[in-house]
N, C-alpha and C positions, 0 to 999 in steps of 0.2 A: 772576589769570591762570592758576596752574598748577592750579587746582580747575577750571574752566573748560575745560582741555584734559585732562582726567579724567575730568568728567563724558561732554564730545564723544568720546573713548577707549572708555568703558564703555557708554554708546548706539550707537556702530558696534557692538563686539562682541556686544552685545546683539542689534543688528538679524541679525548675520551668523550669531549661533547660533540666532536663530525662523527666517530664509532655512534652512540648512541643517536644520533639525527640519523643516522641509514641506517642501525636496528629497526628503529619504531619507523621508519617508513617501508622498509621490508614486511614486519607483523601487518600493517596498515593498508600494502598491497595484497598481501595471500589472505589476511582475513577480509579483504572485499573481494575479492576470487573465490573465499569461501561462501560468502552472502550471494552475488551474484551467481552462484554454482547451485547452491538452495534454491531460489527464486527460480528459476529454470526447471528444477524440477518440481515445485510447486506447479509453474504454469503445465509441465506438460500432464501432471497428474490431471491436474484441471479439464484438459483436454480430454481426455480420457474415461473421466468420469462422469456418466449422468446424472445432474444434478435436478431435482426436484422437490420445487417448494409445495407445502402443503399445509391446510389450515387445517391444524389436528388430526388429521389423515381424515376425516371429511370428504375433502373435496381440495384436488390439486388446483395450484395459484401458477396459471399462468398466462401468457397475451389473449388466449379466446377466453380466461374468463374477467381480463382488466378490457377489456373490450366492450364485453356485457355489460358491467358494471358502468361502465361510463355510458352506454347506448340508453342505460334505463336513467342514469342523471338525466339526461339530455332529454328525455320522454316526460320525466317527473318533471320537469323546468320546463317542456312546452307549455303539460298539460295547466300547469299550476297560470303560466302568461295567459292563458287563453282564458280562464276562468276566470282571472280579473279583469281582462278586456271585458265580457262577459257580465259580470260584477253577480255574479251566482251567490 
C-alpha cells in the first residue's frame, strides 16, 4: 500500500511538472510574439517618421553639416602642417 501511494504521489507530481514546463513555455512563446509584434511596429513607426536632429533648434545636425565640420578639421590640420614646415 504505501509504494502504491508513492508511485500515485510521484505520477501527479510528474504530470504537474510536464503541465507547468508547456505553461511557461506557452507564456514564453506568446509573450515573444508579443515583443517581437512591438518591435515591428516600433520599426514601422520609425519608418514613417521624420526624424531630425538639431543642436537646440539652431541649426539642424546632419551629413552636409558632419561633412563641414570635418572639411574644416582637415583645413585647420593642413593649415596648422604647413606653418610648421614653415616654422612661422
Amino acid at each position: 500500500m504505501p509504494i502504491g501511494i508513492f508511485v500515485t504521489g510521484t505520477t501527479r507530481i510528474h504530470n504537474e511538472v510536464h503541465t507547468l514546463q508547456r505553461t511557461s513555455y506557452t507564456i514564453f512563446i506568446k509573450s515573444n510574439f508579443i515583443v517581437k509584434r512591438e518591435i515591428n511596429r516600433l520599426m514601422l513607426q520609425m519608418l514613417h517618421v521624420k526624424f531630425q536632429t538639431t543642436a537646440a533648434n539652431f541649426f539642424d545636425i546632419n551629413m552636409k553639416m558632419i561633412f563641414s565640420i570635418i572639411s574644416v578639421v582637415v583645413q585647420y590640420a593642413i593649415i596648422l602642417i604647413q606653418a610648421q614646415h614653415l616654422k612661422i
